[in-house]
N, C-alpha and C positions, 0 to 999 in steps of 0.2 A: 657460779653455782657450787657451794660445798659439797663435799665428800657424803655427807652426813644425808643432805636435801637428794642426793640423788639415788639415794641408798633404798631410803623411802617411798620415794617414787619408786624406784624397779621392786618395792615387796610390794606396795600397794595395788602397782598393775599386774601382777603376778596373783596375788588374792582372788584382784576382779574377775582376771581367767578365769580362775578355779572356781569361782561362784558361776561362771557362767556353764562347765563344766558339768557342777553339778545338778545344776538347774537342768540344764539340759536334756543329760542325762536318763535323770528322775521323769521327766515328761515324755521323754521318748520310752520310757519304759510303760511307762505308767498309760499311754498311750497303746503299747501294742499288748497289755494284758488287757485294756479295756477290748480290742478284736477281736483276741483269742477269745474272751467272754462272752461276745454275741455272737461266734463261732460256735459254742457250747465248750471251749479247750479251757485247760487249767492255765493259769500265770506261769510268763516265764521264770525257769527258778533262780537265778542269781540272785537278784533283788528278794524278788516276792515270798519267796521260798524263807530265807533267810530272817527279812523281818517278821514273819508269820511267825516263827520260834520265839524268837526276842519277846514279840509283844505278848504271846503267851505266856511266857517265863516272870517277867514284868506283874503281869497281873495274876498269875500262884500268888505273890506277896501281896498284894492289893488284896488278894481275900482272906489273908490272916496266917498264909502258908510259909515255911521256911525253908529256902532250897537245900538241897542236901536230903534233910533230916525225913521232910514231908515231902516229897517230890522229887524225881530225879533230876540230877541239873550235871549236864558234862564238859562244864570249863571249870577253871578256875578261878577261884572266891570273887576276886579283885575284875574278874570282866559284870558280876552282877548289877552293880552297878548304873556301869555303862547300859545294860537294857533296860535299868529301872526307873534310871531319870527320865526320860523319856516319857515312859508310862505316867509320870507324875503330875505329867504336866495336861496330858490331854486321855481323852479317852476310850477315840474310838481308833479303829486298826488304821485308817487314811491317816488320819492326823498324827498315827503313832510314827508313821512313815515318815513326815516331814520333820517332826522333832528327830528323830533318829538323825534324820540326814543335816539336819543343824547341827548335831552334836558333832557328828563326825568332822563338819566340815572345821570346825574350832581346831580338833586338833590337827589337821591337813594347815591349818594357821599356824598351827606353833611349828609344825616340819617347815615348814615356809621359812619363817623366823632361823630358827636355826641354824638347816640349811645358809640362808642368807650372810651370816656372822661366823661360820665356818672360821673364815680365812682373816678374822682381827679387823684391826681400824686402819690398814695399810693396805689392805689388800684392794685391785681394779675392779670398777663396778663392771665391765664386761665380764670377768671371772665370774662375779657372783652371778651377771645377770645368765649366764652360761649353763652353770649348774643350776641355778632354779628355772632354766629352759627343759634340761634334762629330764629334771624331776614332775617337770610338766607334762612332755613327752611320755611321760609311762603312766601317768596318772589318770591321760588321757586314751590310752589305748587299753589299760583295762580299768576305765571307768564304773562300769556297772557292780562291777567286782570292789571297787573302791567304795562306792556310795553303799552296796548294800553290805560289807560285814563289816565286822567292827575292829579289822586290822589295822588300821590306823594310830587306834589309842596306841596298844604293845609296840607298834614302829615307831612310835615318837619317844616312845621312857627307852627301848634299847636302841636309838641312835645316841640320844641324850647323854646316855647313860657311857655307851662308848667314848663319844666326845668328849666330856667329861673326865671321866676314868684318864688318859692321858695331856690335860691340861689341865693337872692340877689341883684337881678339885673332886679325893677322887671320894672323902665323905659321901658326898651328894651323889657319888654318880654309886657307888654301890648300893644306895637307898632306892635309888632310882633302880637299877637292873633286878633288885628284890620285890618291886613292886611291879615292875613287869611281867618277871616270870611268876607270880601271883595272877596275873590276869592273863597270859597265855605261853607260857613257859619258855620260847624259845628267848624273849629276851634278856635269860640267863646265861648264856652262850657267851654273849660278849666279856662275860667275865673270867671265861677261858685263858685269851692272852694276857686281859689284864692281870691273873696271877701270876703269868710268868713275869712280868713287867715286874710287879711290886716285889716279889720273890728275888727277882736279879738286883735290888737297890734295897732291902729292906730294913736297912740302918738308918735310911733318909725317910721311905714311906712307911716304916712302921707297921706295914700293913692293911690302914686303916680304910683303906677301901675294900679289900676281903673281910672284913671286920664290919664293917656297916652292913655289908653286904649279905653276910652270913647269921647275924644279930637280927637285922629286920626281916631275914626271910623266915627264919626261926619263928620268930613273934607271931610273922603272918599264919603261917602252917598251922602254930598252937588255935589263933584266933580260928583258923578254917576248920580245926576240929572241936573245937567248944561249939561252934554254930550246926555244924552238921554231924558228929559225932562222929560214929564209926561207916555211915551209909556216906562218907569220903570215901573209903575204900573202894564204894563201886564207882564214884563218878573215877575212880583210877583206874580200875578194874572195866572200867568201858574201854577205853584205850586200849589198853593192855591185851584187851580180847578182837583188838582189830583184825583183820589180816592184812592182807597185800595189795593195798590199791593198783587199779591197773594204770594209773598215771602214773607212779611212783618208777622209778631208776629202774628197779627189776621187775615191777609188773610189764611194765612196758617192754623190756628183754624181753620176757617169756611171751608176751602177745606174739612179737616177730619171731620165735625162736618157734612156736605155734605154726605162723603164717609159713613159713619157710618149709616145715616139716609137713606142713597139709593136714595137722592134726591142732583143730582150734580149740584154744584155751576157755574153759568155760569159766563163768564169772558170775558173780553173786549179787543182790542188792540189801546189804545190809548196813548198818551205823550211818545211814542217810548217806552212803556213799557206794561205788560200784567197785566190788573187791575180786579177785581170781579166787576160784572155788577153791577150797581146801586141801585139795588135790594135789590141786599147781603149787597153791603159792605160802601153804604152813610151813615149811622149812623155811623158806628165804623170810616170811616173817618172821621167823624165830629168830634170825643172824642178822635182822636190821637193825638191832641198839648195840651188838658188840661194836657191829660196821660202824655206825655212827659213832659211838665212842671213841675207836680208832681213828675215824676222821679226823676228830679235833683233836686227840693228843698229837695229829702231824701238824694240824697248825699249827698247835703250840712250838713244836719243835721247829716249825718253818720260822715262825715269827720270833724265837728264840735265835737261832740261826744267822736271821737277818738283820741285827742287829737292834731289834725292837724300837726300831724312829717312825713308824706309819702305822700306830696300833688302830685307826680305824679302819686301813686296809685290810688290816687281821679280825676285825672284829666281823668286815663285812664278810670275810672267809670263812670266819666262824659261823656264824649265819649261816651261807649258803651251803655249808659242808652238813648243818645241821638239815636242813630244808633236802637237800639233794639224796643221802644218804639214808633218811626214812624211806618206813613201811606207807608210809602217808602222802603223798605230791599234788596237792589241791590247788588248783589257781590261782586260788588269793594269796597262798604262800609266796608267790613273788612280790607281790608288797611291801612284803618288811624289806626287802633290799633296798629301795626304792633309793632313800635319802643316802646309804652309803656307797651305792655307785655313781650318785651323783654330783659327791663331793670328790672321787678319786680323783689326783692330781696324775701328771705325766703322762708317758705312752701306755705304762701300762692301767692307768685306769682309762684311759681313750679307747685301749683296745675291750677291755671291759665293758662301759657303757655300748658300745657298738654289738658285744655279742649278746648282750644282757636284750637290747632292743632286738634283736630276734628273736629271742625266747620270750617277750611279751608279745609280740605280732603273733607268732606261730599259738600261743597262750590263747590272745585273743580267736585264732579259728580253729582253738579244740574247745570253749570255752567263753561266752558263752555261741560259741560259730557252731557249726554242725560238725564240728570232728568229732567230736569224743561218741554222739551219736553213730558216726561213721567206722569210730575203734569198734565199739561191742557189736555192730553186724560183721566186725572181720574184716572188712576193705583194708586192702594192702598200704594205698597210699596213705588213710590216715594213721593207721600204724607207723608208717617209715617216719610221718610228722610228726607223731609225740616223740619215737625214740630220736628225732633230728632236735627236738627240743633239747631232751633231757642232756644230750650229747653234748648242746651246746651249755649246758649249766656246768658240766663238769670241765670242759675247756673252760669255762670261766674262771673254776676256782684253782684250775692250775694256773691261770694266768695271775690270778691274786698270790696266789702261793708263790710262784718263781718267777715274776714277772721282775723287769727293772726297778731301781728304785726310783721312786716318785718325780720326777723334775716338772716344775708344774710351770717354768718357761715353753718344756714341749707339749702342753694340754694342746688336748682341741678347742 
């Protein structure tokens, strides 16, 4: 049996997982809001929640409306789209559900793929079938969170775009990271190392992957302000006016920094999320873009440092320094990691996927489990879970950061 024949085989039964996955899933969801419903309770929100937005936003355009200009709309241009084909197709809220979840599952196809051909036309099918176990493993532990938002699409253009970017190709892959962060910002990140990269050789690369990069996101912006004029401002100006989720690195400090002191942190529900009241946690949001800013000038420095040979370990650093270091720490933001710890070669991405898989378990019981329910009454122990989570995200990305280099004879 060829190389080629078996390759095939382990993407194909890898897929049929993930279809079973998602099917699953969706029924098992879809199932206990149908309970809750003859219970007189609302739908659980992970799912329900989620595409109830979408499929509203979707059909503003269907009645003649343009987001932005005529309606408030709070992503960026490039995720539209994504909720409007959907709508296109069918018409009522069930069926918008099932497209949606079609759509997504496509691009959870191309992470597949990709993933898969990582490692060239040399590389062991247990290798690959290895890392698309990985990628399984997490996709299956926050499921619900997979099938209902639409992190998936931006996790496949900035993996891609990472990959890309350091083999070769890096036209396409700045195209690509420009059209990400167009659809939901962080898969700009990955462009980080890659300008240290182009920047340390730029007599051979020209540049031309920060040049694509910077060329189509321009283009995009302009397009995003012809379509919705200056009412862009507020869909940035929504963000901007966030405060300090109590998921987030330092809400979650101050919850325990609360619990410790006897004096509990009070908390808000605003921007369809649960924030520390203004009290707590206005400063420390005001200091979460320098912080995060400074994140990634260390990885750049890290990954400058290291001799720049494993720019997807740096990209996934970049990522997660981005994700870790917000005012913002939502559960589906572990998703975009997904495909780049699963591709990490040697000890130190073994040690990585093993700590990354705790912080999706503990993920899945704040989320959708009864923890995070459990943070806002104050209980000690779900408190200590979220800060054991976030703990373990920042040990992550020290371990990206000054971990060994790659040897991918000692993977798991």
């Amino acid at each position: 049996m060829t190389r080629g024949f078996k390759l095939i085989a382990c993407i194909l039964c890898v897929i049929a997982v993930h279809a079973v996955i998602f099917v699953a899933t969706d029924a098992g969801l879809r199932a206990a809001n149908a309970a809750l419903k003859a219970d007189g309770s609302a739908d659980v929100g992970a799912v329900a929640w989620s595409h109830r937005y979408y499929y509203d936003y979707a059909s503003e355009a269907l009645s003649g409306k343009i987001p932005y200009r005529d309606f408030p709309f709070e992503y960026p241009l490039l995720s539209y789209p994504l909720f409007l084909i959907p709508r296109l197709l069918v018409s009522d809220f069930e069926g918008y559900r099932s497209a949606f979840l079609a759509e997504m599952f496509l691009f959870d196809v191309a992470a597949i793929i990709l993933i898969a051909r990582q490692g060239g036309e040399s590389e062991a099918i247990v290798t690959v079938a290895r890392r698309l176990g990985w990628y399984t493993l997490y996709c299956f532990l926050l499921a619900p969170l997979v099938i209902g938002r639409f992190e998936l699409a931006p996790m496949v253009l900035a993996f891609a775009a990472a990959r890309w970017w350091f083999s070769g190709r890096a036209n396409l892959a700045g195209i690509t990271a420009s059209l990400g962060t167009l659809m939901k910002i962080f898969p700009g990140v990955v462009a980080a190392p890659a300008l240290v990269w182009e920047a340390s050789r730029v007599r051979t690369t020209r540049a031309r992957g920060m040049t694509a990069f910077l060329a189509t996101l321009a283009a995009g912006v302009a397009c995003w302000f012809l379509l919705g004029g200056r009412r862009v401002l507020e869909s940035l100006g929504y963000h901007a006016g966030r405060g300090l989720e109590i998921e987030s690195l330092f809400g979650g400090a101050l919850f325990l920094a609360g619990t410790i002191s006897g004096s509990k942190a009070p908390w808000v529900f605003d921007h369809n999320a649960y924030h520390l009241s203004s009290e707590w946690g206005a400063r420390l949001a005001f200091l979460t873009f320098p912080v995060q800013a400074a994140a990634l000038l260390l990885v750049m420095w890290a990954f400058r440092r290291s001799g720049m040979a494993e720019g997807l370990r740096f990209s996934a650093a970049a990522v997660l320094a981005f994700i870790v270091f917000g005012k913002v720490l939502s559960p589906q933001y572990l998703i975009w990691l997904f495909p780049f710890v699963a591709v990490l070669d040697g000890p130190t991405g073994s040690i990585a996927r093993k700590i990354f898989l705790l912080g999706c378990v503990i993920t899945l019981l704040l989320y959708p489990g009864p923890g995070l329910g459990m943070v806002l009454e104050h209980q000690a122990g779900a408190i200590l879970l979220l800060n054991l989570r976030n703990a373990l995200l920042v040990w992550m990305l020290a371990v990206l950061l000054y971990g060994h280099e790659s040897d991918p004879l000692r993977s798991d």
